[in-house]
BALOBA-1460 file (C-alpha; in Angstrom, 3 decimals):
// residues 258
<rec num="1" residu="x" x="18.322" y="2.272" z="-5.911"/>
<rec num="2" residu="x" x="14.720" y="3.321" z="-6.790"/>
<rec num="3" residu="x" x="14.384" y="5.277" z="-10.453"/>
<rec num="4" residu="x" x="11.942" y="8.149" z="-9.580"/>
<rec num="5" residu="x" x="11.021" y="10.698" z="-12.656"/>
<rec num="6" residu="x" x="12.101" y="13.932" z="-11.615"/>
<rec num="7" residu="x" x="8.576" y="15.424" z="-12.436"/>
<rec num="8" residu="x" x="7.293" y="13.117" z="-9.614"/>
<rec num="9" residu="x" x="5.434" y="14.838" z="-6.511"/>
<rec num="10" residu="x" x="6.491" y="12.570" z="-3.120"/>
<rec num="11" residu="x" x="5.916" y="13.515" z="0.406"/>
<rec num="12" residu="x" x="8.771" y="13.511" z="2.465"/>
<rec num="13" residu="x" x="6.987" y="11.331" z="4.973"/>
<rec num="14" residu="x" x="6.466" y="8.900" z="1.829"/>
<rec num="15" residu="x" x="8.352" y="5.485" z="2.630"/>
<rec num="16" residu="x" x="9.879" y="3.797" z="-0.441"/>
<rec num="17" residu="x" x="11.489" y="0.723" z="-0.962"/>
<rec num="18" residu="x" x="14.792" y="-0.249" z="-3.204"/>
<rec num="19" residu="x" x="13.983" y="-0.968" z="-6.852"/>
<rec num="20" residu="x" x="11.040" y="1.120" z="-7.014"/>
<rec num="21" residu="x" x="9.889" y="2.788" z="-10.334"/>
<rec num="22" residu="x" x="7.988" y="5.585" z="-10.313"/>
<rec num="23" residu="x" x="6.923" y="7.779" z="-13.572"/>
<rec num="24" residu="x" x="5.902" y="10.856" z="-14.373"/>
<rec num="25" residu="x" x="4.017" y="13.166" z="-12.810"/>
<rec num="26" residu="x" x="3.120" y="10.458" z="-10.462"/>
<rec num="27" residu="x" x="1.767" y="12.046" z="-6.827"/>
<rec num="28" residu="x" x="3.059" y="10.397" z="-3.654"/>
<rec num="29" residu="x" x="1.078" y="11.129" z="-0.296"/>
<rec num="30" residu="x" x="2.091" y="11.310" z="3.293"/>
<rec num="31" residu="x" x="1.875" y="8.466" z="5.231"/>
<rec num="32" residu="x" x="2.905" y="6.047" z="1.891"/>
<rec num="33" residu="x" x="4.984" y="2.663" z="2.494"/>
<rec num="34" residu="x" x="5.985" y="1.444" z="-1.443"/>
<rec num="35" residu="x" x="7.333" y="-1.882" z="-1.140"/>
<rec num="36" residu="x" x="10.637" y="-3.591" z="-3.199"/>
<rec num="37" residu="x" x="10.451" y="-3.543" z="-6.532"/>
<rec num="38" residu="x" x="6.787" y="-1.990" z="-7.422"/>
<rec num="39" residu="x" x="6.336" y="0.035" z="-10.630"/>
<rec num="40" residu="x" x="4.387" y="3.071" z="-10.161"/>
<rec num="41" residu="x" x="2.505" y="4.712" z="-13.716"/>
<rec num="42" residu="x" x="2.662" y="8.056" z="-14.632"/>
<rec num="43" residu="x" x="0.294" y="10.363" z="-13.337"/>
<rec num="44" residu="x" x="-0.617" y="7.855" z="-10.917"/>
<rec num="45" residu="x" x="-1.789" y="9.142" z="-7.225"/>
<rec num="46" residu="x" x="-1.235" y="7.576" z="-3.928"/>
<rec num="47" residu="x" x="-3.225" y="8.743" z="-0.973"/>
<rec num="48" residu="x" x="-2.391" y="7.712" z="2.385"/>
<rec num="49" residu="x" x="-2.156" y="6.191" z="5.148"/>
<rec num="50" residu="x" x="-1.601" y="3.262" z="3.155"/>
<rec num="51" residu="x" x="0.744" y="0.251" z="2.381"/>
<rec num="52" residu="x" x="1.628" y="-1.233" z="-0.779"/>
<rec num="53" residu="x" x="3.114" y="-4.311" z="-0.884"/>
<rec num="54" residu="x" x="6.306" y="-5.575" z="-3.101"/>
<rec num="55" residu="x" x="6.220" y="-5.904" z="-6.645"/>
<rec num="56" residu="x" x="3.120" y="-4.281" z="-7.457"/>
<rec num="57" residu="x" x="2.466" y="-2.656" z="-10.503"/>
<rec num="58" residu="x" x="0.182" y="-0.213" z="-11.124"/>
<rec num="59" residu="x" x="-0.750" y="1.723" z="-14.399"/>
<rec num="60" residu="x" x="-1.003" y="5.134" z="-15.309"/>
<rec num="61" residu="x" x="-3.686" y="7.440" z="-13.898"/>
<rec num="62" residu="x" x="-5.167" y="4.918" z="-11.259"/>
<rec num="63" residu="x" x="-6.548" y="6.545" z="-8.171"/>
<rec num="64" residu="x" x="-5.199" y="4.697" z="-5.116"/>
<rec num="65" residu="x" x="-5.913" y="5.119" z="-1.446"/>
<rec num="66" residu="x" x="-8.503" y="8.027" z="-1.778"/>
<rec num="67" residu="x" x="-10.374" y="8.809" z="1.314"/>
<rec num="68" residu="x" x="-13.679" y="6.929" z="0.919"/>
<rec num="69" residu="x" x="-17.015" y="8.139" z="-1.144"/>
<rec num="70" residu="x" x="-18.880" y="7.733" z="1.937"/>
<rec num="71" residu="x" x="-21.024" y="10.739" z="3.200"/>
<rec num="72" residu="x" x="-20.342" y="9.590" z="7.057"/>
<rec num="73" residu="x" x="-16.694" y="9.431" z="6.394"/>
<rec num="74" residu="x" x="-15.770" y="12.903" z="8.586"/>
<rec num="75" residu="x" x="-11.712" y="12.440" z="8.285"/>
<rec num="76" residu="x" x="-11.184" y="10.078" z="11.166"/>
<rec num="77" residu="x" x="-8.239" y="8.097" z="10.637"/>
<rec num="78" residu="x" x="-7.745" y="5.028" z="7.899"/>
<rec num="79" residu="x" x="-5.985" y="2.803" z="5.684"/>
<rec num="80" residu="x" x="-5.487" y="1.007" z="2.736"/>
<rec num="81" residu="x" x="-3.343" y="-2.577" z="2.991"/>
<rec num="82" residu="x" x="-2.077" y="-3.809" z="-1.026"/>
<rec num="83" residu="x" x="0.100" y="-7.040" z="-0.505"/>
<rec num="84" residu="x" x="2.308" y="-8.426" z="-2.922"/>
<rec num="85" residu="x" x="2.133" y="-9.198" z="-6.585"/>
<rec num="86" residu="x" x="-0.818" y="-7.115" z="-8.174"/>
<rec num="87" residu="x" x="-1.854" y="-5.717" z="-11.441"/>
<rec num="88" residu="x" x="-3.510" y="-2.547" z="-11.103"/>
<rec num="89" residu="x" x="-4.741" y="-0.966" z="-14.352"/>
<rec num="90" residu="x" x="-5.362" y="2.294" z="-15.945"/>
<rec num="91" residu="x" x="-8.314" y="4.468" z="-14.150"/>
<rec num="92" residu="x" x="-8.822" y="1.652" z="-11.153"/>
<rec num="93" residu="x" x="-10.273" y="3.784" z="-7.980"/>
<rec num="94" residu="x" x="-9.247" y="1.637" z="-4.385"/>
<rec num="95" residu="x" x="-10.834" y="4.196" z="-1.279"/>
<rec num="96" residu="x" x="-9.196" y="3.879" z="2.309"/>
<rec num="97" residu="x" x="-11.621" y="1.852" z="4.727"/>
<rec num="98" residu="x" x="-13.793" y="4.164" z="7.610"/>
<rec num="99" residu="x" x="-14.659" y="4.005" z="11.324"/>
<rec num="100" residu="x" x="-17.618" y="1.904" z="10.708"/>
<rec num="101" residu="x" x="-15.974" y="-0.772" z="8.716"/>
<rec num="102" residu="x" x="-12.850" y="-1.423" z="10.770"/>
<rec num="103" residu="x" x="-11.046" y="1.047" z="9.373"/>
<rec num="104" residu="x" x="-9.036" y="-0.431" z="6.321"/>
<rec num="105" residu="x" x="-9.670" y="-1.263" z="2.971"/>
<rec num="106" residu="x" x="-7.567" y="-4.440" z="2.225"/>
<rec num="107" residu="x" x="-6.484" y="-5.947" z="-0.828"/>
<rec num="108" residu="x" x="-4.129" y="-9.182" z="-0.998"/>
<rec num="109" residu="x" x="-1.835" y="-10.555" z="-3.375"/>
<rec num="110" residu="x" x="-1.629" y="-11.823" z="-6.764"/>
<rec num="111" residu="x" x="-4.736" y="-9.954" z="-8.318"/>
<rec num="112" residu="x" x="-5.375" y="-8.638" z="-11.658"/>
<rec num="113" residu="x" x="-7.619" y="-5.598" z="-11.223"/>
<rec num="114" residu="x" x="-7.970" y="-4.469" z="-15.176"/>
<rec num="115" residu="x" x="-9.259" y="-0.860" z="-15.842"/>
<rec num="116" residu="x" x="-11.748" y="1.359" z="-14.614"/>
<rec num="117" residu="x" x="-12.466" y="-0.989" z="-11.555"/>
<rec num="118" residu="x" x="-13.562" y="0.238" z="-8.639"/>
<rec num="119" residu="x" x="-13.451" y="-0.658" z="-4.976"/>
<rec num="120" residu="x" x="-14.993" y="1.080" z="-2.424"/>
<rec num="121" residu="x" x="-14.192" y="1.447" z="1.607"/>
<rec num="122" residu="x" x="-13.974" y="-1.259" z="3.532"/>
<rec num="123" residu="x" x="-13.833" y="-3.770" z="1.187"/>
<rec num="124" residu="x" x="-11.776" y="-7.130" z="1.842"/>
<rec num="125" residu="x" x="-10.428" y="-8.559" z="-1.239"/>
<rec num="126" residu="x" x="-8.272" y="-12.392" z="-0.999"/>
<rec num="127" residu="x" x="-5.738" y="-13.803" z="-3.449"/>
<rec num="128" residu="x" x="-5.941" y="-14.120" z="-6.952"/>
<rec num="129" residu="x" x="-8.944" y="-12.398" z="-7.709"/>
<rec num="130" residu="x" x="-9.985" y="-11.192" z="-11.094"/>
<rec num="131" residu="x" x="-11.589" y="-8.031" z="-11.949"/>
<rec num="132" residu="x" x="-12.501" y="-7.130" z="-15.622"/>
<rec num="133" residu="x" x="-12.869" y="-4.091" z="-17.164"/>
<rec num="134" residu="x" x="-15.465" y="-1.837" z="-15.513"/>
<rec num="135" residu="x" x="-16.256" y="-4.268" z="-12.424"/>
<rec num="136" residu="x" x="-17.544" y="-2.371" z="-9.226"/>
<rec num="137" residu="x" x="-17.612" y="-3.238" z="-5.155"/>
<rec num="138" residu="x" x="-19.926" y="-0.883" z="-3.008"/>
<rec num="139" residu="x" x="-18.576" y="-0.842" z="0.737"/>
<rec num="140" residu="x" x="-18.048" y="-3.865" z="2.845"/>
<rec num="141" residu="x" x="-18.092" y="-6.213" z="0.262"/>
<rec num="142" residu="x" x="-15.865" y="-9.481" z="0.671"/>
<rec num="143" residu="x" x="-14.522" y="-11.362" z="-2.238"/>
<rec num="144" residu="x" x="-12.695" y="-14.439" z="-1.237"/>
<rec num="145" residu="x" x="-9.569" y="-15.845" z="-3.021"/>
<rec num="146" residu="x" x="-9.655" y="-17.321" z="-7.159"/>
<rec num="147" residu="x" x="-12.730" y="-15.753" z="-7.628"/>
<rec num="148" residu="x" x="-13.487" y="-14.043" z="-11.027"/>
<rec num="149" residu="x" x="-16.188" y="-11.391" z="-11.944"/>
<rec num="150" residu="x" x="-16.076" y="-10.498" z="-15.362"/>
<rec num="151" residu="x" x="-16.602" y="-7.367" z="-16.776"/>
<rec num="152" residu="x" x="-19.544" y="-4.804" z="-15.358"/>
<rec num="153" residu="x" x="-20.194" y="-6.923" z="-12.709"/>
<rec num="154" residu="x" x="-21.958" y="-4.453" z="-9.761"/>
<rec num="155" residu="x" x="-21.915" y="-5.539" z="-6.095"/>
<rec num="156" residu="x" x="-24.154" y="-4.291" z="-3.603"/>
<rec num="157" residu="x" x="-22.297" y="-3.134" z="-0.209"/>
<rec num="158" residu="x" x="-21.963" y="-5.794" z="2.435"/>
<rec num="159" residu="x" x="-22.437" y="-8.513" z="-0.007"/>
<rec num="160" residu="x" x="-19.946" y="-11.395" z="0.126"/>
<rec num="161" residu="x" x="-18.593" y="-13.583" z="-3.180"/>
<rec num="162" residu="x" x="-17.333" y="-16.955" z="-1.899"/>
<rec num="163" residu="x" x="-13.953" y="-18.721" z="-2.954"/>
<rec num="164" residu="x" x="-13.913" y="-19.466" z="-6.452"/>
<rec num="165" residu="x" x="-17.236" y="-18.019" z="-7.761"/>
<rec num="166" residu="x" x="-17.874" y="-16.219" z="-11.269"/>
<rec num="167" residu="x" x="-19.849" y="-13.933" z="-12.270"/>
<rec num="168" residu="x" x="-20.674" y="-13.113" z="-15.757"/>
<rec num="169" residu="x" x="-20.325" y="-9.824" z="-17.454"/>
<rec num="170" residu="x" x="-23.106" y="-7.531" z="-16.275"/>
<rec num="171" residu="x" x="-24.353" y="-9.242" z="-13.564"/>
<rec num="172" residu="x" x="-25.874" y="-6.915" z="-10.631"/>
<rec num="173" residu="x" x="-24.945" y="-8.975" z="-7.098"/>
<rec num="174" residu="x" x="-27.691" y="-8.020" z="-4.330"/>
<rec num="175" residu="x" x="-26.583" y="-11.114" z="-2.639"/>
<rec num="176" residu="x" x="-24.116" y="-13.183" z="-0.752"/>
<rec num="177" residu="x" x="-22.582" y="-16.053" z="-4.025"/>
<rec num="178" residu="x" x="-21.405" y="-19.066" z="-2.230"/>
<rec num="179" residu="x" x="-17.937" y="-20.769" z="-2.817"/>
<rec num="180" residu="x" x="-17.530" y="-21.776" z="-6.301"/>
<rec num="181" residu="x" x="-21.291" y="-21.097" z="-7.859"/>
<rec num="182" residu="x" x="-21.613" y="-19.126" z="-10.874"/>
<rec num="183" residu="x" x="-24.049" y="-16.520" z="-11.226"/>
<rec num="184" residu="x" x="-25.105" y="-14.555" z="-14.218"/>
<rec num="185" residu="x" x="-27.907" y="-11.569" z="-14.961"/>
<rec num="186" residu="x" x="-29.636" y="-8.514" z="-13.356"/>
<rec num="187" residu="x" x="-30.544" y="-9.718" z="-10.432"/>
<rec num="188" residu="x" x="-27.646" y="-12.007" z="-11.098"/>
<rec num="189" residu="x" x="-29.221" y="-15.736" z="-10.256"/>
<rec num="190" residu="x" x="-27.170" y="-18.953" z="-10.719"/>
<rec num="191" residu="x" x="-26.140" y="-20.881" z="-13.256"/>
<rec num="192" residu="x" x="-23.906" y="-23.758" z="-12.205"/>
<rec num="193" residu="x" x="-20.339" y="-24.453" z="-10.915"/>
<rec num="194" residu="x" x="-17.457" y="-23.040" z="-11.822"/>
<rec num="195" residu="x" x="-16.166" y="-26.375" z="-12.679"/>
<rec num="196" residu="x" x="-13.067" y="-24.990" z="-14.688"/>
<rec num="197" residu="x" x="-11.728" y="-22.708" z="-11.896"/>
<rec num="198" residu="x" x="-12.190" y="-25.902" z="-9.970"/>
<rec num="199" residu="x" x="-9.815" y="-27.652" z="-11.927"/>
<rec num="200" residu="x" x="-7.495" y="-25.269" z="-12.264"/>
<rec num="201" residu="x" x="-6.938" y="-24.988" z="-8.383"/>
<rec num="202" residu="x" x="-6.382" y="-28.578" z="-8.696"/>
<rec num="203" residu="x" x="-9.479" y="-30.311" z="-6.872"/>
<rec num="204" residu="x" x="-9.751" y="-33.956" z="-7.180"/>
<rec num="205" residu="x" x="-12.615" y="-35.459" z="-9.828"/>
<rec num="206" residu="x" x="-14.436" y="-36.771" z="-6.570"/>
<rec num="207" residu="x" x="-14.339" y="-33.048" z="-4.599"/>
<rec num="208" residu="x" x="-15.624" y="-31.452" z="-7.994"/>
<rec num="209" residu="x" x="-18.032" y="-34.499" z="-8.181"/>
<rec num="210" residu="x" x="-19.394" y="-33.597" z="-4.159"/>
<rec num="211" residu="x" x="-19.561" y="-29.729" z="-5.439"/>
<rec num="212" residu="x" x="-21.583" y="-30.364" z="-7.789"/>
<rec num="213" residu="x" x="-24.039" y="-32.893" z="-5.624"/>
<rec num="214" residu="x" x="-24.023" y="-30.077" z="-3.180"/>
<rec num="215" residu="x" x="-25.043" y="-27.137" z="-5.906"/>
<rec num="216" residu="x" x="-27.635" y="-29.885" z="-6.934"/>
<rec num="217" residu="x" x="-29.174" y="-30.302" z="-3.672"/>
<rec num="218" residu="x" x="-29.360" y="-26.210" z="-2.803"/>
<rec num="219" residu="x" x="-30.723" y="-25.585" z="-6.214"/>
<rec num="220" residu="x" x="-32.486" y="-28.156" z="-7.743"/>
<rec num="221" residu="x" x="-34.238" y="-29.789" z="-5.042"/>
<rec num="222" residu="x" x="-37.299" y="-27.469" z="-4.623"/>
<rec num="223" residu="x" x="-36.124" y="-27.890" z="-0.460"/>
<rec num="224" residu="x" x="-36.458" y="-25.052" z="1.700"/>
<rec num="225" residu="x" x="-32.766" y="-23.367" z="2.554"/>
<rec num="226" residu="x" x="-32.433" y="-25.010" z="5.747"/>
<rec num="227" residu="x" x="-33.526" y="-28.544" z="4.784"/>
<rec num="228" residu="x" x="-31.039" y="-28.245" z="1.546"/>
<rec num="229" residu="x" x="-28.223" y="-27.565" z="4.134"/>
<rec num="230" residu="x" x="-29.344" y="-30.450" z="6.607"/>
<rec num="231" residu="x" x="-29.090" y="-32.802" z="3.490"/>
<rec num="232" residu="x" x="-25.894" y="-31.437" z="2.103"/>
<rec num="233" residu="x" x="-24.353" y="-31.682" z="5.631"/>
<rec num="234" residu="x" x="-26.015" y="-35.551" z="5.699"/>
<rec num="235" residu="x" x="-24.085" y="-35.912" z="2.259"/>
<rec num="236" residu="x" x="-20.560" y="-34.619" z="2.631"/>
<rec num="237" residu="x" x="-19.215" y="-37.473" z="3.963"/>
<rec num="238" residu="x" x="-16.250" y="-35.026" z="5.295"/>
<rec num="239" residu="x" x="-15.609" y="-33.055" z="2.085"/>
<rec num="240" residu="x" x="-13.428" y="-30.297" z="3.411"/>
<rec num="241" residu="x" x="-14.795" y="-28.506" z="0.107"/>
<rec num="242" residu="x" x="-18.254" y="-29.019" z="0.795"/>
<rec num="243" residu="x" x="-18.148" y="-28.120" z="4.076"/>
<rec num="244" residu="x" x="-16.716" y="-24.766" z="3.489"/>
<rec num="245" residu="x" x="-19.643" y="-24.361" z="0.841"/>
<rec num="246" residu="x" x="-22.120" y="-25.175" z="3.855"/>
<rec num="247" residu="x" x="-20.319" y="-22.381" z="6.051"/>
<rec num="248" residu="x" x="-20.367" y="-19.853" z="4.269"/>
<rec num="249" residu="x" x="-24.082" y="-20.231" z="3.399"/>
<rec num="250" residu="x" x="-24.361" y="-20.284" z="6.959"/>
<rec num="251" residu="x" x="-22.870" y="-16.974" z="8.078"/>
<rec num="252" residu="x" x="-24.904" y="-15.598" z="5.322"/>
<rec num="253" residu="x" x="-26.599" y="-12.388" z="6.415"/>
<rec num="254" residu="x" x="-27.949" y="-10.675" z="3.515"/>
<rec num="255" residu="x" x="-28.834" y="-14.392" z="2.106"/>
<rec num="256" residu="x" x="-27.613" y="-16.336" z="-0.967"/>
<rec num="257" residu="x" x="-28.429" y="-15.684" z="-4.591"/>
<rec num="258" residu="x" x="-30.793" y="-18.838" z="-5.122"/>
Protein backbone atom coordinates (compact mmCIF):
# COMPACT_ATOMS: atom_id res chain seq x y z
CA UNK A 1 0.00 0.00 0.00
CA UNK A 2 1.28 3.49 -1.01
CA UNK A 3 0.16 6.52 1.64
CA UNK A 4 -0.86 9.34 -0.80
CA UNK A 5 -2.17 12.81 0.94
CA UNK A 6 -5.51 13.30 -0.21
CA UNK A 7 -4.64 16.95 -1.33
CA UNK A 8 -2.25 15.27 -3.85
CA UNK A 9 -2.83 16.01 -7.74
CA UNK A 10 -1.85 12.45 -9.77
CA UNK A 11 -2.57 11.68 -13.31
CA UNK A 12 -4.37 8.71 -13.89
CA UNK A 13 -1.76 7.59 -16.38
CA UNK A 14 0.77 8.15 -13.32
CA UNK A 15 2.41 4.62 -12.47
CA UNK A 16 3.16 4.11 -8.75
CA UNK A 17 4.79 1.59 -6.94
CA UNK A 18 3.87 -0.17 -3.34
CA UNK A 19 5.20 1.74 -0.34
CA UNK A 20 5.19 4.99 -1.91
CA UNK A 21 4.75 8.27 0.14
CA UNK A 22 3.56 11.08 -1.31
CA UNK A 23 2.63 14.55 0.62
CA UNK A 24 0.77 17.29 0.21
CA UNK A 25 -0.16 19.10 -2.47
CA UNK A 26 2.38 17.16 -4.32
CA UNK A 27 1.57 17.23 -8.44
CA UNK A 28 1.93 13.93 -10.30
CA UNK A 29 2.20 14.11 -14.26
CA UNK A 30 1.19 11.80 -17.01
CA UNK A 31 3.48 9.51 -18.18
CA UNK A 32 5.13 9.08 -14.29
CA UNK A 33 6.65 5.53 -13.19
CA UNK A 34 7.39 6.05 -9.04
CA UNK A 35 9.30 3.18 -8.00
CA UNK A 36 8.97 0.94 -4.41
CA UNK A 37 9.30 2.68 -1.58
CA UNK A 38 10.20 6.49 -2.71
CA UNK A 39 9.06 9.41 -0.53
CA UNK A 40 7.66 12.18 -2.44
CA UNK A 41 7.67 16.06 -0.49
CA UNK A 42 4.93 18.18 -0.35
CA UNK A 43 4.30 20.45 -3.00
CA UNK A 44 6.68 18.59 -4.97
CA UNK A 45 6.01 18.35 -8.99
CA UNK A 46 6.71 15.55 -11.30
CA UNK A 47 6.66 16.16 -15.00
CA UNK A 48 6.76 13.43 -17.36
CA UNK A 49 7.65 11.14 -19.35
CA UNK A 50 9.88 10.13 -16.73
CA UNK A 51 11.06 7.25 -14.39
CA UNK A 52 12.01 7.34 -10.91
CA UNK A 53 13.68 4.71 -9.52
CA UNK A 54 13.06 2.85 -5.93
CA UNK A 55 13.66 4.42 -2.79
CA UNK A 56 14.17 7.84 -3.76
CA UNK A 57 13.46 10.62 -1.72
CA UNK A 58 12.82 13.81 -2.69
CA UNK A 59 12.03 17.06 -0.64
CA UNK A 60 9.46 19.49 -0.69
CA UNK A 61 9.01 21.93 -3.59
CA UNK A 62 11.70 20.36 -5.99
CA UNK A 63 10.92 20.73 -9.64
CA UNK A 64 11.42 17.34 -11.34
CA UNK A 65 11.19 16.32 -14.95
CA UNK A 66 10.33 19.85 -16.41
CA UNK A 67 10.52 20.10 -20.09
CA UNK A 68 13.98 21.59 -20.76
CA UNK A 69 15.06 25.55 -20.65
CA UNK A 70 16.22 25.17 -24.06
CA UNK A 71 14.89 27.68 -26.74
CA UNK A 72 15.13 24.75 -29.58
CA UNK A 73 13.23 22.44 -27.39
CA UNK A 74 9.69 22.61 -29.67
CA UNK A 75 7.77 19.67 -27.56
CA UNK A 76 9.17 16.67 -29.35
CA UNK A 77 9.14 13.80 -27.19
CA UNK A 78 11.58 13.11 -23.91
CA UNK A 79 12.57 11.75 -20.73
CA UNK A 80 13.98 11.84 -17.54
CA UNK A 81 15.66 8.30 -16.06
CA UNK A 82 16.25 8.67 -11.73
CA UNK A 83 17.60 5.17 -10.55
CA UNK A 84 17.66 4.03 -7.18
CA UNK A 85 18.68 5.48 -3.88
CA UNK A 86 18.79 9.42 -4.21
CA UNK A 87 18.50 12.44 -2.10
CA UNK A 88 16.84 15.13 -3.79
CA UNK A 89 16.51 18.38 -1.82
CA UNK A 90 14.33 21.32 -1.40
CA UNK A 91 14.10 23.69 -4.71
CA UNK A 92 16.45 21.11 -6.94
CA UNK A 93 15.29 21.76 -10.81
CA UNK A 94 16.18 18.19 -13.05
CA UNK A 95 14.75 19.19 -17.01
CA UNK A 96 13.79 16.17 -19.39
CA UNK A 97 16.64 15.63 -22.11
CA UNK A 98 15.77 17.01 -26.07
CA UNK A 99 16.10 15.77 -29.66
CA UNK A 100 19.56 17.00 -29.94
CA UNK A 101 20.96 15.37 -26.90
CA UNK A 102 19.54 11.86 -27.22
CA UNK A 103 16.61 12.59 -25.76
CA UNK A 104 16.90 11.84 -21.90
CA UNK A 105 18.21 13.43 -19.05
CA UNK A 106 19.66 10.62 -16.81
CA UNK A 107 20.51 10.51 -13.34
CA UNK A 108 21.81 7.21 -11.47
CA UNK A 109 21.81 6.00 -8.11
CA UNK A 110 22.99 6.79 -4.77
CA UNK A 111 23.37 10.70 -5.15
CA UNK A 112 22.92 13.44 -2.79
CA UNK A 113 21.69 16.42 -4.79
CA UNK A 114 21.28 19.15 -1.72
CA UNK A 115 19.12 22.30 -2.48
CA UNK A 116 18.64 24.64 -5.10
CA UNK A 117 20.73 22.43 -7.58
CA UNK A 118 20.12 22.47 -10.88
CA UNK A 119 20.50 20.17 -13.85
CA UNK A 120 19.77 20.97 -17.12
CA UNK A 121 18.69 18.69 -20.39
CA UNK A 122 20.62 16.17 -21.40
CA UNK A 123 22.78 15.84 -18.74
CA UNK A 124 24.29 12.30 -17.70
CA UNK A 125 24.93 12.06 -14.11
CA UNK A 126 26.80 8.38 -12.56
CA UNK A 127 26.70 7.02 -9.01
CA UNK A 128 27.35 8.66 -5.96
CA UNK A 129 27.72 12.04 -6.96
CA UNK A 130 27.60 15.02 -4.71
CA UNK A 131 26.00 18.24 -5.33
CA UNK A 132 26.08 21.10 -2.70
CA UNK A 133 23.93 23.72 -2.17
CA UNK A 134 23.45 25.95 -5.22
CA UNK A 135 25.64 23.74 -7.74
CA UNK A 136 24.58 24.13 -11.51
CA UNK A 137 25.00 21.78 -14.92
CA UNK A 138 24.24 23.64 -18.31
CA UNK A 139 23.14 20.94 -21.02
CA UNK A 140 25.14 17.95 -21.98
CA UNK A 141 27.28 17.95 -19.23
CA UNK A 142 28.64 14.45 -17.92
CA UNK A 143 29.64 13.89 -14.38
CA UNK A 144 31.02 10.49 -13.81
CA UNK A 145 30.52 8.40 -10.59
CA UNK A 146 32.10 9.64 -6.68
CA UNK A 147 32.62 12.85 -7.94
CA UNK A 148 31.92 15.91 -5.65
CA UNK A 149 31.38 19.65 -6.59
CA UNK A 150 30.85 21.67 -3.74
CA UNK A 151 28.71 24.39 -3.40
CA UNK A 152 28.19 27.14 -6.47
CA UNK A 153 30.08 25.20 -8.61
CA UNK A 154 28.85 26.36 -12.49
CA UNK A 155 29.42 24.00 -15.45
CA UNK A 156 29.49 25.05 -18.86
CA UNK A 157 27.21 22.76 -21.29
CA UNK A 158 28.98 19.85 -22.89
CA UNK A 159 31.67 19.88 -20.36
CA UNK A 160 32.58 16.54 -18.78
CA UNK A 161 33.85 15.99 -14.83
CA UNK A 162 35.78 12.70 -14.67
CA UNK A 163 35.37 9.89 -11.91
CA UNK A 164 36.23 11.13 -8.67
CA UNK A 165 37.06 14.85 -9.26
CA UNK A 166 36.23 17.92 -6.86
CA UNK A 167 35.57 21.00 -7.32
CA UNK A 168 35.65 23.67 -4.80
CA UNK A 169 32.90 26.00 -3.88
CA UNK A 170 32.53 28.60 -6.60
CA UNK A 171 34.42 27.27 -9.14
CA UNK A 172 33.16 28.19 -12.87
CA UNK A 173 34.04 24.75 -15.12
CA UNK A 174 34.61 25.87 -18.94
CA UNK A 175 36.37 22.63 -19.27
CA UNK A 176 36.50 18.91 -19.42
CA UNK A 177 38.22 17.85 -15.26
CA UNK A 178 39.86 14.57 -15.68
CA UNK A 179 39.32 11.51 -13.30
CA UNK A 180 40.18 12.35 -9.86
CA UNK A 181 41.90 16.08 -10.25
CA UNK A 182 40.71 18.79 -8.18
CA UNK A 183 40.01 22.05 -9.48
CA UNK A 184 39.24 25.26 -7.74
CA UNK A 185 38.47 29.17 -8.94
CA UNK A 186 36.84 31.25 -11.76
CA UNK A 187 38.11 29.85 -14.45
CA UNK A 188 38.37 26.92 -12.12
CA UNK A 189 42.25 25.62 -12.73
CA UNK A 190 43.74 22.69 -10.74
CA UNK A 191 44.92 22.14 -7.66
CA UNK A 192 45.91 18.54 -6.99
CA UNK A 193 44.33 15.07 -6.44
CA UNK A 194 41.60 14.24 -4.71
CA UNK A 195 43.65 11.96 -2.68
CA UNK A 196 40.91 11.49 0.11
CA UNK A 197 38.06 10.45 -2.25
CA UNK A 198 40.78 8.15 -3.45
CA UNK A 199 41.00 6.49 -0.33
CA UNK A 200 37.76 6.30 0.44
CA UNK A 201 36.90 4.22 -2.78
CA UNK A 202 39.54 2.06 -1.49
CA UNK A 203 42.58 2.43 -4.04
CA UNK A 204 45.74 0.81 -3.10
CA UNK A 205 48.81 3.26 -1.68
CA UNK A 206 50.67 2.29 -5.03
CA UNK A 207 47.42 3.27 -7.53
CA UNK A 208 47.12 6.64 -5.45
CA UNK A 209 51.00 6.78 -5.66
CA UNK A 210 50.73 6.30 -9.97
CA UNK A 211 47.77 9.10 -9.76
CA UNK A 212 49.63 11.28 -8.43
CA UNK A 213 52.93 10.62 -10.84
CA UNK A 214 50.43 10.95 -13.58
CA UNK A 215 48.82 14.53 -12.27
CA UNK A 216 52.63 15.36 -11.89
CA UNK A 217 53.59 14.66 -15.32
CA UNK A 218 50.29 16.57 -17.05
CA UNK A 219 50.83 19.48 -14.78
CA UNK A 220 54.06 20.06 -13.64
CA UNK A 221 56.18 19.12 -16.40
CA UNK A 222 56.01 22.30 -18.59
CA UNK A 223 55.35 19.28 -21.64
CA UNK A 224 53.06 20.01 -24.29
CA UNK A 225 49.50 17.92 -23.82
CA UNK A 226 50.40 15.29 -26.12
CA UNK A 227 53.99 14.62 -24.98
CA UNK A 228 52.57 14.59 -21.14
CA UNK A 229 50.20 11.75 -22.34
CA UNK A 230 53.00 9.82 -24.36
CA UNK A 231 55.02 9.86 -21.01
CA UNK A 232 52.19 9.02 -18.72
CA UNK A 233 51.23 6.14 -21.10
CA UNK A 234 55.33 5.19 -21.03
CA UNK A 235 54.79 5.29 -17.11
CA UNK A 236 51.69 3.34 -16.20
CA UNK A 237 53.15 0.24 -16.17
CA UNK A 238 49.35 -1.15 -16.59
CA UNK A 239 47.63 0.98 -13.93
CA UNK A 240 44.02 0.30 -14.75
CA UNK A 241 43.60 3.79 -12.83
CA UNK A 242 45.95 5.60 -14.81
CA UNK A 243 44.89 4.45 -17.84
CA UNK A 244 41.38 5.52 -17.44
CA UNK A 245 42.94 9.04 -16.46
CA UNK A 246 44.78 8.90 -19.99
CA UNK A 247 41.30 8.10 -21.75
CA UNK A 248 39.40 10.33 -20.76
CA UNK A 249 41.90 13.14 -21.51
CA UNK A 250 41.83 11.61 -24.74
CA UNK A 251 38.18 11.81 -25.79
CA UNK A 252 38.44 15.28 -24.55
CA UNK A 253 36.71 17.66 -26.94
CA UNK A 254 36.31 20.90 -25.35
CA UNK A 255 39.96 20.20 -23.69
CA UNK A 256 41.09 19.76 -20.05
CA UNK A 257 41.31 22.40 -17.36
CA UNK A 258 45.28 22.62 -17.23
Amino acid sequence: MSDIHPTAIIDPSAKIASGVRIGPYAVIDADVEIGSGCDIGPHVVLRGPMRLGARNRIFQFASIGEIPQDKKFAGESSSLEIGDDNTIREFVTINRGTADGGGATRIGNKNWIMAYVHIAHDCQVGNEVVFANGSSLAGHVEVGDWATLGGFTLVHQFCRLGTGSFSAMGSCVRQDVPPFVTIAGDPALPHGINIEGLKRRGYSTAAQQSIRKAYRTLYKRGLRLQDALDAVSNDDGGDPAVEAFVRFIKASERGIVR
